[in-house]
DSSP file (Angstrom, degrees, kcal/mol; ACC not computed):
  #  RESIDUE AA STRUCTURE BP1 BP2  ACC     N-H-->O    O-->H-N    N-H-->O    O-->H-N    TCO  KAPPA ALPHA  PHI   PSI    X-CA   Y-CA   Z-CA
    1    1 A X     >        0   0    0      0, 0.0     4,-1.5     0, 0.0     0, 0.0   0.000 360.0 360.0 360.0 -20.2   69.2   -3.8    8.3
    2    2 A X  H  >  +     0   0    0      1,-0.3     4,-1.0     2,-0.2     5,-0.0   0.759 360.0  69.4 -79.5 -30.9   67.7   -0.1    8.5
    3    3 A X  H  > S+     0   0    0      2,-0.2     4,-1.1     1,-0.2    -1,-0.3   0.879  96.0  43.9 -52.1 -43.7   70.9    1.0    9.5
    4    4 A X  H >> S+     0   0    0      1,-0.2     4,-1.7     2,-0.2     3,-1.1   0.971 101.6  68.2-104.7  -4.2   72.4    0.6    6.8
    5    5 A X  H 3< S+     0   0    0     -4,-1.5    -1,-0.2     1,-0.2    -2,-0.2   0.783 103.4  47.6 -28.0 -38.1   69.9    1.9    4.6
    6    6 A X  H 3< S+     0   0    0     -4,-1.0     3,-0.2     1,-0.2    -1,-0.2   0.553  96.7  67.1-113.9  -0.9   70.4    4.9    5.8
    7    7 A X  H << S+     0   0    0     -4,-1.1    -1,-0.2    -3,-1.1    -2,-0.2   0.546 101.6  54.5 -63.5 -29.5   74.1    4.9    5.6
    8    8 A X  S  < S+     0   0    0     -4,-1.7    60,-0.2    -5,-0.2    -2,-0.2   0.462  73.6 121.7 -94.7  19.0   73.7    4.9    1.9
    9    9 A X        -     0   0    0     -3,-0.2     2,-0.3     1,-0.1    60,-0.1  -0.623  57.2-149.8 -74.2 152.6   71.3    8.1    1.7
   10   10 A X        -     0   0    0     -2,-0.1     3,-0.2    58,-0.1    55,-0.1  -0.961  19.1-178.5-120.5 105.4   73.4   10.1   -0.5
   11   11 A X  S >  S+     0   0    0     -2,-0.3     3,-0.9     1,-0.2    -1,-0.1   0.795  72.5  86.5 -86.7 -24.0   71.9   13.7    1.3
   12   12 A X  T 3   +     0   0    0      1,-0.3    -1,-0.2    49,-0.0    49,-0.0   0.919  63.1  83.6 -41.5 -60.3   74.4   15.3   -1.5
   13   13 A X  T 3  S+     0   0    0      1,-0.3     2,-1.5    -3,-0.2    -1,-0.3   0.684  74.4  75.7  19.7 -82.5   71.4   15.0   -3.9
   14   14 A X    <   +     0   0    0     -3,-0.9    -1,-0.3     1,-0.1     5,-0.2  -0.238  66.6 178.9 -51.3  62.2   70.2   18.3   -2.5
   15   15 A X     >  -     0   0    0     -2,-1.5     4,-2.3   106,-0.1     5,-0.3   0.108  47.8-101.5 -54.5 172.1   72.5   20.7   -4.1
   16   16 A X  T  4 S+     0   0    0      1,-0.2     4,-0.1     2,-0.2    -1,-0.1   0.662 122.6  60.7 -91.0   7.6   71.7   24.5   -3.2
   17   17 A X  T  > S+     0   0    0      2,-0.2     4,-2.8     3,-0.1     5,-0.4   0.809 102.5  50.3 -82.4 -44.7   69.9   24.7   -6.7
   18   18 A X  H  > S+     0   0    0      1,-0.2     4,-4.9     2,-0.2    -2,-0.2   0.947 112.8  41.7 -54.6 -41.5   67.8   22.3   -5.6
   19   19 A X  H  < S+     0   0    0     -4,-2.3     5,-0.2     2,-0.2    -1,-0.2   0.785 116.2  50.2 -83.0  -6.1   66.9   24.0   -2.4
   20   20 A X  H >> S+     0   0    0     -5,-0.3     4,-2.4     1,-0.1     3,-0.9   0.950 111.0  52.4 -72.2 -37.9   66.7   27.5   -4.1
   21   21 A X  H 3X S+     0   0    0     -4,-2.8     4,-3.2     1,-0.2    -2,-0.2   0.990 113.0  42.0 -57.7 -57.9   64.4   25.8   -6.7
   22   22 A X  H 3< S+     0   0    0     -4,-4.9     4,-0.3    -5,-0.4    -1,-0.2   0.458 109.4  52.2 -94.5  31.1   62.0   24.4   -4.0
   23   23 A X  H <> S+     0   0    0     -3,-0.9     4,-3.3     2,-0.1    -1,-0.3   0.526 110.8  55.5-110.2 -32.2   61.7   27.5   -1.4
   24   24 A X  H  X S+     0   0    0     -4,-2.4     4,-5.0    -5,-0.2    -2,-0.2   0.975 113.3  40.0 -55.5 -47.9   60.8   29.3   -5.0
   25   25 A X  H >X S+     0   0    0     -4,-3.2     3,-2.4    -5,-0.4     4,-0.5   0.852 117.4  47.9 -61.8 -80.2   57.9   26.5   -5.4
   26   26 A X  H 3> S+     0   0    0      1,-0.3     4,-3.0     2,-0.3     5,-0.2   0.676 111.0  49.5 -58.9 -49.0   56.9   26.6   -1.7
   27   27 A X  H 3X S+     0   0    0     -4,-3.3     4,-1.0     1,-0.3    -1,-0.3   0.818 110.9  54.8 -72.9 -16.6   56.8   30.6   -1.7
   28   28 A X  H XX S+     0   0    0     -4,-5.0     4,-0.9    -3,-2.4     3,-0.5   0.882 107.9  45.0 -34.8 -65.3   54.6   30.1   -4.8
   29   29 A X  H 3X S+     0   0    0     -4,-0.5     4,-2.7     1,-0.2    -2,-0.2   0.779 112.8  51.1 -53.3 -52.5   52.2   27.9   -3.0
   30   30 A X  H 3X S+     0   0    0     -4,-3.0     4,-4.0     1,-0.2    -1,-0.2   0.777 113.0  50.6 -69.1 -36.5   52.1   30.3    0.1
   31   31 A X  H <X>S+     0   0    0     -4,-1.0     5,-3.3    -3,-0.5     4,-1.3   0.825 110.8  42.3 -47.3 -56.8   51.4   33.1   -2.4
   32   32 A X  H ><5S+     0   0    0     -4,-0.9     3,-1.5     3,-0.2    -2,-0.2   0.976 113.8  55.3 -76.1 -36.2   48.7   31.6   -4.2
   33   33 A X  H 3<5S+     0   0    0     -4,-2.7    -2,-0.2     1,-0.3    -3,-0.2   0.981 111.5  45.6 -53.3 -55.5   47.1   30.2   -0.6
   34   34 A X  H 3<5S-     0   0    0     -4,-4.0    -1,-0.3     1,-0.1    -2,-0.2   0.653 120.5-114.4 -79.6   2.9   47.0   33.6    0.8
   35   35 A X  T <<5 +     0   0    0     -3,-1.5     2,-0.8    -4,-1.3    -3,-0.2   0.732  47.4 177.2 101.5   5.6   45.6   35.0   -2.4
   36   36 A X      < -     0   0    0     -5,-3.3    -1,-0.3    -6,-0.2    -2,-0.1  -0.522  35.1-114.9 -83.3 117.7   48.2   37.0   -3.2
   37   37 A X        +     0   0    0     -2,-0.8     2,-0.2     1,-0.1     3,-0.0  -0.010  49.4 170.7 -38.5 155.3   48.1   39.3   -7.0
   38   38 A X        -     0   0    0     -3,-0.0    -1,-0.1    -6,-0.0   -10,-0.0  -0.921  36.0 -88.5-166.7 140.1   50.8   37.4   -8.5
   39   39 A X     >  -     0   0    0     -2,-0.2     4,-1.5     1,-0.1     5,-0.1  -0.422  42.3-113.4 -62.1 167.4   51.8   37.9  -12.8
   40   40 A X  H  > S+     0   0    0      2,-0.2     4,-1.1     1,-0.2     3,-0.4   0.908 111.3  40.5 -40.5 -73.9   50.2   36.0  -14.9
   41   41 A X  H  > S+     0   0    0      1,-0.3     4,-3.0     2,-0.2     5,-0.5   0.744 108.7  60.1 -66.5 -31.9   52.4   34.0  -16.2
   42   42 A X  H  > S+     0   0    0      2,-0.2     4,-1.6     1,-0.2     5,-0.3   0.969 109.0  56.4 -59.5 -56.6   54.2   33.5  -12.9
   43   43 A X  H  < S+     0   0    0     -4,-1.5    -2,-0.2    -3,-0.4    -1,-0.2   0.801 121.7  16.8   1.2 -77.6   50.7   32.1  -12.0
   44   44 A X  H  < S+     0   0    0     -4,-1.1    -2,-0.2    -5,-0.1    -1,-0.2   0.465 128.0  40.4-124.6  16.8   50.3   29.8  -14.4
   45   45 A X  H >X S+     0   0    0     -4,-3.0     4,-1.5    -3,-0.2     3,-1.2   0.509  92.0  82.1-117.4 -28.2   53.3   28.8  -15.9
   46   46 A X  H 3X S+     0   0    0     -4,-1.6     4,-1.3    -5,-0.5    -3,-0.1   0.773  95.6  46.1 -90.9 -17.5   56.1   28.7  -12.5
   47   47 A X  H 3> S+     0   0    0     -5,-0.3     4,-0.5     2,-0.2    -1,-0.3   0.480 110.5  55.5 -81.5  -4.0   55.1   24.9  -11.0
   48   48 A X  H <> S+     0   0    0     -3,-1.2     4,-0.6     2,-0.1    65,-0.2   0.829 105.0  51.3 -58.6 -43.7   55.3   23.7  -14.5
   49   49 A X  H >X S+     0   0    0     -4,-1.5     4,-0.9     1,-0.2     3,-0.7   0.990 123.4  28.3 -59.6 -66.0   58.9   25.1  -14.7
   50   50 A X  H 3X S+     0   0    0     -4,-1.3     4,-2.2     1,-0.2    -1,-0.2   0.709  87.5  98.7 -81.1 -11.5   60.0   23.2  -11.4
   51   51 A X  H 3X S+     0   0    0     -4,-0.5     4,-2.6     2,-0.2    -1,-0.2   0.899  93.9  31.0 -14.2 -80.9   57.9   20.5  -11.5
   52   52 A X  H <X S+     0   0    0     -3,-0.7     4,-3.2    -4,-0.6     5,-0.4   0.939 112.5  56.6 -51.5 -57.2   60.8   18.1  -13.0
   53   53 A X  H  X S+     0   0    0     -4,-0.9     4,-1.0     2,-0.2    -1,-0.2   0.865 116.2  43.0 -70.1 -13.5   63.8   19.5  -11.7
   54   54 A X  H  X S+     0   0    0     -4,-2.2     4,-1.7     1,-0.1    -2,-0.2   0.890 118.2  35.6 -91.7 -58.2   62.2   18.9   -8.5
   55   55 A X  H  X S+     0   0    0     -4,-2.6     4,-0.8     1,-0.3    -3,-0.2   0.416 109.1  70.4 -63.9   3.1   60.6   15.6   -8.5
   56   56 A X  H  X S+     0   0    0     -4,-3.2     4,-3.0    -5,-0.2    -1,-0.3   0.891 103.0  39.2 -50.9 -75.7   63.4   14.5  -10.6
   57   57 A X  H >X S+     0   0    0     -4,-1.0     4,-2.4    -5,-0.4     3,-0.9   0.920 110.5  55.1 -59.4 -36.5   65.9   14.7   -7.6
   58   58 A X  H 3X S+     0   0    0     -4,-1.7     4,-2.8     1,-0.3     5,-0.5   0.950 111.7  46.8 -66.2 -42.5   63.8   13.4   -5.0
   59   59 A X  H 3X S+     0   0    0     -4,-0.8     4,-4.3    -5,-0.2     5,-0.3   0.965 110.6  51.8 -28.9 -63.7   63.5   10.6   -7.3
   60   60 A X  H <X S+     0   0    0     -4,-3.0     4,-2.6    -3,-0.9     5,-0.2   0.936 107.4  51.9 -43.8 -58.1   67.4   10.7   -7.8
   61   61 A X  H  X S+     0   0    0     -4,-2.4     4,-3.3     2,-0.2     5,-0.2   0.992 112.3  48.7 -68.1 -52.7   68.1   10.6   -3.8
   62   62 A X  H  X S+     0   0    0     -4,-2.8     4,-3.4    -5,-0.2    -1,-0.2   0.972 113.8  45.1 -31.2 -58.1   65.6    7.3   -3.7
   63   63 A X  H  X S+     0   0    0     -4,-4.3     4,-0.8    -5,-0.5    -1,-0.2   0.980 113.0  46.5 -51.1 -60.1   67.3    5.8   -6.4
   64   64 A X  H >X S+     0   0    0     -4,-2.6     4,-1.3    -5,-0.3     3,-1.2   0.984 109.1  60.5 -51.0 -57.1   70.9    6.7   -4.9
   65   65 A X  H 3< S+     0   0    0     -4,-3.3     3,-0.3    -5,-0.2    -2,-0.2   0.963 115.8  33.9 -39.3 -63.1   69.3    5.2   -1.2
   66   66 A X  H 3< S+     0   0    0     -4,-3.4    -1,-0.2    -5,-0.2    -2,-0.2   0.492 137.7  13.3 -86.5   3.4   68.7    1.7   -3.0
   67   67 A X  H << S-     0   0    0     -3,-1.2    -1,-0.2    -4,-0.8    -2,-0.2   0.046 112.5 -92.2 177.4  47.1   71.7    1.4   -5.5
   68   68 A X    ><  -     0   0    0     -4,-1.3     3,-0.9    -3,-0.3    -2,-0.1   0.523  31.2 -69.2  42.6-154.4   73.9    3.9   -4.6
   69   69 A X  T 3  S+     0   0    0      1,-0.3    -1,-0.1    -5,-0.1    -5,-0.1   0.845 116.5  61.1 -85.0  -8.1   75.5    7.1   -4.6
   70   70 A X  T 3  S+     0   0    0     -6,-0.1    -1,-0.3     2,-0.1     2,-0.2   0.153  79.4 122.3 -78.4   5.1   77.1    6.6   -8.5
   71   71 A X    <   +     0   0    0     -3,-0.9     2,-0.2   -11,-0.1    -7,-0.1  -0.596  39.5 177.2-116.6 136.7   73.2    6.2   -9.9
   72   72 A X        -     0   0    0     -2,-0.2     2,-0.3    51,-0.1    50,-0.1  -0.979  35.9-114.1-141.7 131.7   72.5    8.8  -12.5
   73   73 A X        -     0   0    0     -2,-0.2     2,-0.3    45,-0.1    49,-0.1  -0.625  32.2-137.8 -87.1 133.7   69.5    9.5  -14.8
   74   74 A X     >  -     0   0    0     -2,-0.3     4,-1.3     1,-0.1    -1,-0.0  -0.553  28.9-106.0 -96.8 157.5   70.7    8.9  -18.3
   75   75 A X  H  > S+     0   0    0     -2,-0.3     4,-1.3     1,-0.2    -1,-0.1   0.795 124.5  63.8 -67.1  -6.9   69.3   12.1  -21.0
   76   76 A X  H  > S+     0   0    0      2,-0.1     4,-1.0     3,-0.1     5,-0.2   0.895 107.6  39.6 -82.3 -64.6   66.7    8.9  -22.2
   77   77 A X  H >> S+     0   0    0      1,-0.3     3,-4.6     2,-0.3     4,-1.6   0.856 110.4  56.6  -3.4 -90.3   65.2    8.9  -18.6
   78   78 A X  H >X S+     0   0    0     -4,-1.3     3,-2.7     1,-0.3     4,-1.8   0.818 113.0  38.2 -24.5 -75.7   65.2   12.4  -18.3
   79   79 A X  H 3< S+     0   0    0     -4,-1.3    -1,-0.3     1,-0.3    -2,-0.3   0.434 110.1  62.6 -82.0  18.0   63.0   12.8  -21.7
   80   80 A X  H <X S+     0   0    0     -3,-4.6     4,-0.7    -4,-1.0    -1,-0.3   0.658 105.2  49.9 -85.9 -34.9   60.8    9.6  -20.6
   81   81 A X  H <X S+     0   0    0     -3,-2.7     4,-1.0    -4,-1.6    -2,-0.2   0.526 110.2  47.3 -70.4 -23.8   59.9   11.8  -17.6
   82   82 A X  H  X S+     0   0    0     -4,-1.8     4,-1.2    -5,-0.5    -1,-0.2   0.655 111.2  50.3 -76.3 -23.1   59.0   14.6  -19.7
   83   83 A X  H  > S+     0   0    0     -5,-0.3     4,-2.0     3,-0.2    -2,-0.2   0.726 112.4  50.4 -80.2 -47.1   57.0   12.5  -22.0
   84   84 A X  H  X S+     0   0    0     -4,-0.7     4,-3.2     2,-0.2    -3,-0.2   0.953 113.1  41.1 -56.7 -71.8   55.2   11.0  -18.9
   85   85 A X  H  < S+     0   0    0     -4,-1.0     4,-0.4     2,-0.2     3,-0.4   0.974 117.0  50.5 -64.7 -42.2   54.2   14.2  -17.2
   86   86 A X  H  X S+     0   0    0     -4,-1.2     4,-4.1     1,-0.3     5,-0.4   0.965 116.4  40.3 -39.8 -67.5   53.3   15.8  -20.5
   87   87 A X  H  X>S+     0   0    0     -4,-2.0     5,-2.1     2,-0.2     4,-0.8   0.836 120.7  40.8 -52.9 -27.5   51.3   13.0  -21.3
   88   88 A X  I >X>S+     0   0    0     -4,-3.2     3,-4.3    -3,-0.4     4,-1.4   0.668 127.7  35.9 -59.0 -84.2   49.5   12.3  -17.6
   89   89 A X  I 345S+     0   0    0     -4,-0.4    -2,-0.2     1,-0.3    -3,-0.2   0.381 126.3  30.4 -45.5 -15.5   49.1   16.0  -17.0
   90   90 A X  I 3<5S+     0   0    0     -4,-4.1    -1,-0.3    -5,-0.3    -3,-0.2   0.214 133.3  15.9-124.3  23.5   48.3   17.8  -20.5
   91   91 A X  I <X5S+     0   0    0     -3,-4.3     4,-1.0    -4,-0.8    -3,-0.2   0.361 128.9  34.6-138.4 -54.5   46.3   14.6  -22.3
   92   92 A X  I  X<S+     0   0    0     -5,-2.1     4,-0.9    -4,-1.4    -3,-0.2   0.920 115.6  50.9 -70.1 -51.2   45.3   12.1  -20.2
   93   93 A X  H >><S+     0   0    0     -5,-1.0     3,-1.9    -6,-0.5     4,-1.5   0.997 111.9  51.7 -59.1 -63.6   44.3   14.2  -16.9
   94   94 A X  H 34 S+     0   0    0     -6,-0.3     2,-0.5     1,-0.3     3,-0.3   0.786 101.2  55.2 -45.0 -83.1   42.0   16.8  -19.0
   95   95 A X  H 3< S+     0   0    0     -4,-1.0    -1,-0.3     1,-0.2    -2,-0.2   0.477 123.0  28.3 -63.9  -2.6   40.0   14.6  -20.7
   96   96 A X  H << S+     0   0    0     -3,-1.9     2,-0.4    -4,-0.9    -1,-0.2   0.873 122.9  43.0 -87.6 -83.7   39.0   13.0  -17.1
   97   97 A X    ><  -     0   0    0     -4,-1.5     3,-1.0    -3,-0.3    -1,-0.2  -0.664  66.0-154.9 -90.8 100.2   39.3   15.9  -14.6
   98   98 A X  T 3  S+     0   0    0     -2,-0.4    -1,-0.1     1,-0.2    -4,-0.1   0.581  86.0  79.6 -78.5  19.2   37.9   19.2  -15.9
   99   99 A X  T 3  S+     0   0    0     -5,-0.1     2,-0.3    -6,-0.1    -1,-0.2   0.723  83.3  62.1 -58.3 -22.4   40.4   20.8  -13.4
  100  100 A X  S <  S-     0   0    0     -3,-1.0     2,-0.3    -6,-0.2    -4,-0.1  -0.806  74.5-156.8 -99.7 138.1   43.1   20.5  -15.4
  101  101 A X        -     0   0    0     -2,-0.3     2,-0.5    -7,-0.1    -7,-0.1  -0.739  27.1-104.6-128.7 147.6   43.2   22.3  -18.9
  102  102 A X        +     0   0    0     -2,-0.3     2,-0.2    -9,-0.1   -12,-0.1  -0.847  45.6 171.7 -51.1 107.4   45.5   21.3  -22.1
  103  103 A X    >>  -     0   0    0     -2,-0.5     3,-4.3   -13,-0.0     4,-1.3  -0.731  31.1-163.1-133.9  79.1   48.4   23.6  -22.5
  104  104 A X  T 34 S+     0   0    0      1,-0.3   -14,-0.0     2,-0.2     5,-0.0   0.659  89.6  59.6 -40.0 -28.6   51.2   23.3  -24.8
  105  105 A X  T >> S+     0   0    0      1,-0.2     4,-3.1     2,-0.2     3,-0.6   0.702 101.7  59.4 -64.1 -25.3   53.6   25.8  -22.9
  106  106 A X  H <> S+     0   0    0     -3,-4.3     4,-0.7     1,-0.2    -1,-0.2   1.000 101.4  48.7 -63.6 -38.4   53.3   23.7  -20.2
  107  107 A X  H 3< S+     0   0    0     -4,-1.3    -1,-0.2     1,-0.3    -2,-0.2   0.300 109.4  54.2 -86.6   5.2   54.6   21.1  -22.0
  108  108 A X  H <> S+     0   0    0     -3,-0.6     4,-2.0     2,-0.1    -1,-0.3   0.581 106.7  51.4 -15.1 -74.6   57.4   23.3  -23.1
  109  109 A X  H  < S+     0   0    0     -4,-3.1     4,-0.4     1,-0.2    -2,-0.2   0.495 102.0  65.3 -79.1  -0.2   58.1   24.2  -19.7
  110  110 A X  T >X S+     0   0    0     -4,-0.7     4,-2.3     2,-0.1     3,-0.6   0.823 109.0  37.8 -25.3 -77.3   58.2   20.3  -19.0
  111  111 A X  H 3> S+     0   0    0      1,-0.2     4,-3.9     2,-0.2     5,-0.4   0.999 108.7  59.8 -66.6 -63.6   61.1   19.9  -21.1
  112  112 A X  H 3X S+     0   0    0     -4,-2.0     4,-0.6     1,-0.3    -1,-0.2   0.634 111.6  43.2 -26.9 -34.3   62.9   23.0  -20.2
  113  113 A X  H <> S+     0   0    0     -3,-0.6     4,-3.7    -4,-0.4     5,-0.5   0.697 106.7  59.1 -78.4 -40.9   63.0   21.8  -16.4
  114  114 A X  H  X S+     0   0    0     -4,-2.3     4,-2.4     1,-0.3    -2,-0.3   0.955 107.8  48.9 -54.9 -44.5   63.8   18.6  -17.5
  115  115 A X  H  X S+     0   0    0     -4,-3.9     4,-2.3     2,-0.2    -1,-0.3   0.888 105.7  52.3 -33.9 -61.3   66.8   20.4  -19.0
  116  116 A X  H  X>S+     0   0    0     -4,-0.6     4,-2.1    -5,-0.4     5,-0.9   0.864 111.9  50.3 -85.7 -50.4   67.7   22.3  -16.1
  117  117 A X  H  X5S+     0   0    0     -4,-3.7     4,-0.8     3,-0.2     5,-0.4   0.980 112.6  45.6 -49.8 -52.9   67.7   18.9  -14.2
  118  118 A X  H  X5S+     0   0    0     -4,-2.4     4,-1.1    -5,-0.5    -2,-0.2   0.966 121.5  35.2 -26.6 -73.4   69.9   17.1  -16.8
  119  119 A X  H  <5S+     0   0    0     -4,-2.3    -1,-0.2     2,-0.1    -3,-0.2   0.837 132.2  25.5 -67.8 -41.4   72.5   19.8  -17.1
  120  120 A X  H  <5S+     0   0    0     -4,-2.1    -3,-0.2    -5,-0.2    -2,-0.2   0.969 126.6  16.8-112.5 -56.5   72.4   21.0  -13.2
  121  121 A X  H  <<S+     0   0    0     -5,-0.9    -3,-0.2    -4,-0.8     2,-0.2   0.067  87.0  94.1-120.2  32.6   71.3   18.7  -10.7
  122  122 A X     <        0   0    0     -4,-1.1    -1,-0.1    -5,-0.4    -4,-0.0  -0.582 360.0 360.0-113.0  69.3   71.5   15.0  -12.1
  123  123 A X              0   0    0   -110,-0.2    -1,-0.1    -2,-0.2   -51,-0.1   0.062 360.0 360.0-103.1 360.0   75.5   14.8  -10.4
């Protein structure tokens, strides 16, 4: 039966926006681990940006894996997953965690990926 699971990954998913988008995130991460001066905003604003449009597809390829490759996130999804992260990460998470801080641009930049998934890589 695992077989044919795994005939129906749809590996298409990964468009080359996706993989430009998550070497951006990764060299971020590598950036910030080694300490490296970095702009502000790039800082604190550039895993907000990509946040969605990445964990959007991986989502998307799961989805495609269990009910095939035609499965599409419809633009209510989409802004139920902006709604979501906003809400975990800029209401719920602060008032728990003091690592995490309130920020309305994030939640800007929320949508704004969520956009950039819609429009670009929900195919």
């Amino acid at each position: 039966m695992a077989h044919r699971a795994a005939g129906r990954l749809s590996w298409a998913t990964f468009t080359p926006l996706f993989w430009v988008l998550a070497a951006l995130y990764l060299g971020h991460r590598i950036l910030a681990w080694l300490s490296v001066p970095r702009a502000s905003w790039v800082r604190h604003y550039l895993d907000d940006l990509l946040c969605l449009p990445l964990l959007l597809t991986v989502t998307l390829f799961f989805m495609r894996a269990l009910f095939g490759p035609a499965v599409r996130f419809t633009n209510y999804q989409v802004a139920f997953a902006v709604v979501y992260v906003a809400l975990a990460f800029e209401v719920f998470f602060p008032l728990f965690l003091p690592r995490y801080t309130p920020d309305l641009w994030d939640v800007v930049l929320y949508a704004i990926g969520g956009f950039i998934f819609y429009r670009f890589l929900n195919k």
